[in-house]
N, C-alpha and C positions, 0 to 999 in steps of 0.2 A: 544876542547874549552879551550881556556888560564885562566891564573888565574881572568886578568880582563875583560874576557868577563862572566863568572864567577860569580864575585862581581857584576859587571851591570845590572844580570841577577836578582841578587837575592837581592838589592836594589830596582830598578825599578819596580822588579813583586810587590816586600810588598808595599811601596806607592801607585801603583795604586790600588790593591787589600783594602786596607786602607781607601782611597779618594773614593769609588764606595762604600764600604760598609755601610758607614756613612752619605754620600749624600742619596740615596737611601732607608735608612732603610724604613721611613715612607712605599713607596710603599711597601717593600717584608713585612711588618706586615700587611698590607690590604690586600696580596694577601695570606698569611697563613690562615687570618680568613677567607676569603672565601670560603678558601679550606675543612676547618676545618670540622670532622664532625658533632658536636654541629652548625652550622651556623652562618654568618660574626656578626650577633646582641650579642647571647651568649659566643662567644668566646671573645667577646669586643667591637666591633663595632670599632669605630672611636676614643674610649678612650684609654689612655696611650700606644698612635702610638709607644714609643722608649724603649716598655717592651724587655727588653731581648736585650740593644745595647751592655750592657757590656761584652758579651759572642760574640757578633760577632766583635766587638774592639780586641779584645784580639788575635781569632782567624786567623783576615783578613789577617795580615801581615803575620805570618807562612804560610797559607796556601796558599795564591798566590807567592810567592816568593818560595815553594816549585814546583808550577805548572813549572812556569817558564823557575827554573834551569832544569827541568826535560823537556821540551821545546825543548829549545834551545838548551840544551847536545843532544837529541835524534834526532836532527835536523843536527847540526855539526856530529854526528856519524853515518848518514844515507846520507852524502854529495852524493848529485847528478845533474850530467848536465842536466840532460835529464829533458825534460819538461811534458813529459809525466809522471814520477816518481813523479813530484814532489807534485801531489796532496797528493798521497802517502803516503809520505816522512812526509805529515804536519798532514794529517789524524794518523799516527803510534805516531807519536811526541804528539798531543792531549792527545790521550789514554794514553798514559801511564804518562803523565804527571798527568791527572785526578786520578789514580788509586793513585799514591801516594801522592797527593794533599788532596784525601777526608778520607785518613790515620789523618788528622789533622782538616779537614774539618765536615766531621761528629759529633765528640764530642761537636762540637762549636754549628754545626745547631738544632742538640736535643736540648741542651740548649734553644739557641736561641725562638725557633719555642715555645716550651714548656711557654716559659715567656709571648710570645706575645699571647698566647691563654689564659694565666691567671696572667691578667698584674697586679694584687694584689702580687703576690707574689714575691721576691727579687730572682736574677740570683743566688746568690751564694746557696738560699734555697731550687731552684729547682736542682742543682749542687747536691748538699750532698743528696737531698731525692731520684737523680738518682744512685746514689753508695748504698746507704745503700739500697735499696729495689731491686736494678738490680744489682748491680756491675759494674763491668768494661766495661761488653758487653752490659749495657745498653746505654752506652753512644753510643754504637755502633750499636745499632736498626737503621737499615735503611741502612747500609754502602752497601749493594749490591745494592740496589735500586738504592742508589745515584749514584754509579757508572753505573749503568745502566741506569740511566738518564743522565748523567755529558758527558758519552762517545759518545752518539749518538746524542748530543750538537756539542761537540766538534768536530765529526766528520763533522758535518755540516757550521758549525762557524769559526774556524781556516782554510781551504783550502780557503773557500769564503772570505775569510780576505785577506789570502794572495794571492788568483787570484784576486780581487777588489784593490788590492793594485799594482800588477802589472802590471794588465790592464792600470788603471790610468797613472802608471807610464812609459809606451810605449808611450799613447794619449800625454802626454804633455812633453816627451822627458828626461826626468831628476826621481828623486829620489820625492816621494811623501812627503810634509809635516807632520808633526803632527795632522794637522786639518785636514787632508786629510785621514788619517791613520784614525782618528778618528771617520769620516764619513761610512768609511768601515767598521767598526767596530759596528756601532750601526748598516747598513744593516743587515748584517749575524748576529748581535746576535738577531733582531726582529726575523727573519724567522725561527732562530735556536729556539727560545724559544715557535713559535706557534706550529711546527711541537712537539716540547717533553712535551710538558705541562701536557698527561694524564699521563706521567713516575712523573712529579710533580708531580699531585694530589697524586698518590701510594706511591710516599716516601712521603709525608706529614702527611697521614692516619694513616703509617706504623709508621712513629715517634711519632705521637701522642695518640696513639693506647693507651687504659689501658692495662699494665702487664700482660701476662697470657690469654691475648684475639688472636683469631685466627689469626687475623690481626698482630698482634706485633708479631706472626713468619718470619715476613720478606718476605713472599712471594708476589710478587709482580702483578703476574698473578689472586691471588687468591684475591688481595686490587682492583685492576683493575677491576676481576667482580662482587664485594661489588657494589664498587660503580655504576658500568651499571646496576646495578639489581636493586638500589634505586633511581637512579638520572636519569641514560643516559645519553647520549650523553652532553647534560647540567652538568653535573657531571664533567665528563670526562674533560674539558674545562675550570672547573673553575676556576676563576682567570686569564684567555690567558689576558685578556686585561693588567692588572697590572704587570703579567708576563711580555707581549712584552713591555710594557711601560720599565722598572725598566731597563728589561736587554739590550736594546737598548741605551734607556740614557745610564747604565752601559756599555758598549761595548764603548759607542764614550768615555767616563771619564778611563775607565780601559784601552783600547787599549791606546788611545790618550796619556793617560800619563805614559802607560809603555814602547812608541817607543819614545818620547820623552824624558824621563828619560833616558833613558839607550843609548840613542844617546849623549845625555850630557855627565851622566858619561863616556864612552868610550872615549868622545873626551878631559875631562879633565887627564882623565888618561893617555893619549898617553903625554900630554903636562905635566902633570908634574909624570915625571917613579919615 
């Protein structure tokens, strides 16, 4: 990958990463409280929707712009004809883009998640009372989980992206639009979101978990049957609707404007070297 695929890479992922996070917030703080395990009333209900924006403001742009480069370099270093690889190809590029994505991703969502369950409290207040009373790896509670929810997304969401995109693009003879991109985009990230939703619930728990509680070891089998042993299957589940909402929208707003971004940038770059 050259220097300006590169830049376009890592422009276009921060803006659309950016524009999906801020659009969307409201939904992903109704889908935390419902997650929560205090329930959607105690954790806050319908009050102060954009507790905890400034922590995922901050976040968005590093994080999706690191997915991205990570993307797209493992995609160009994994170059294949074959059509049968290429599912592959986009599944391998996902993963591991995830893993060092939620390297930056994580600190942001404890934050985050943290505020909108106690939206009294200021981001930067819950910020410092996670270092002074956990340190560093607090901010890092949940980083396996996420990855093991983020990967088996990803796995599901990026190939279907890019087979929905190719198909498209055979049916109507030419290169797919942006709107078009974007339409695929919100499919596979609905389906991707209902299939991983109990990997939600567990890193939710797991992040929100008090200090020193069983749950706040990270184990994620062990959050998973917390909650089938109190809730069930209902448990397990909660929030899929807000979930597929949020990340569907987000799929058509993030895909959409990072094929469209970085279709620009490339082509402004070619025109002026």
């Amino acid at each position: 990958m050259d220097g300006l695929g590169f830049t376009a890479s890592l422009v276009a992922g921060g803006v659309a990463g950016v524009s999906v996070d801020l659009i969307l917030f409201p939904l992903d703080t109704i889908k935390t409280r419902l997650q929560s395990p205090q329930g959607f009333k105690r954790a806050g209900g319908f009050r102060g929707i954009y507790a905890g924006v400034p922590s995922a403001a901050i976040g968005s742009f590093p994080n999706a712009a690191a997915f991205f480069i990570t993307y797209e370099y493992v995609k160009w270093f994994l170059h294949t004809d074959s059509s049968y690889l290429m599912p592959m190809k986009h599944m391998l590029a996902a993963s591991a883009g995830e893993v060092v994505a939620c390297l930056i991703r994580v600190p942001s969502e404890v934050v985050k998640q943290r505020a909108q369950v106690s939206a009294s409290s200021k981001t930067f207040q819950i910020f410092s009372n996670i270092l002074y009373q956990e340190g560093i790896q607090g901010l890092y509670r949940g980083y396996k989980s996420t990855v093991l929810r983020e990967i088996p997304f990803s796995l599901v969401q990026f190939p279907l992206w890019e087979f929905l995109k190719a198909f498209w693009s055979r049916r109507q003879e030419r290169a797919v639009d942006s709107w078009q991109s974007a339409v695929c985009g919100a499919f596979a990230g609905a389906l991707a979101a209902a299939i991983t939703t109990p990997l939600d619930v567990a890193k939710t728990r797991i992040m929100l978990a008090k200090p020193g509680s069983s749950t706040a070891s990270g184990n994620v089998l062990s959050a998973l049957h917390g909650v089938w042993r109190t809730q069930g299957l209902p448990g397990l589940f909660a929030g899929v609707l807000p979930r597929m909402a949020a990340i569907s929208l987000g799929g058509f707003i993030f895909l959409g404007v990072y094929d469209r971004s970085r279709s620009v940038l490339l082509e402004f770059g070619r025109e002026c070297p």
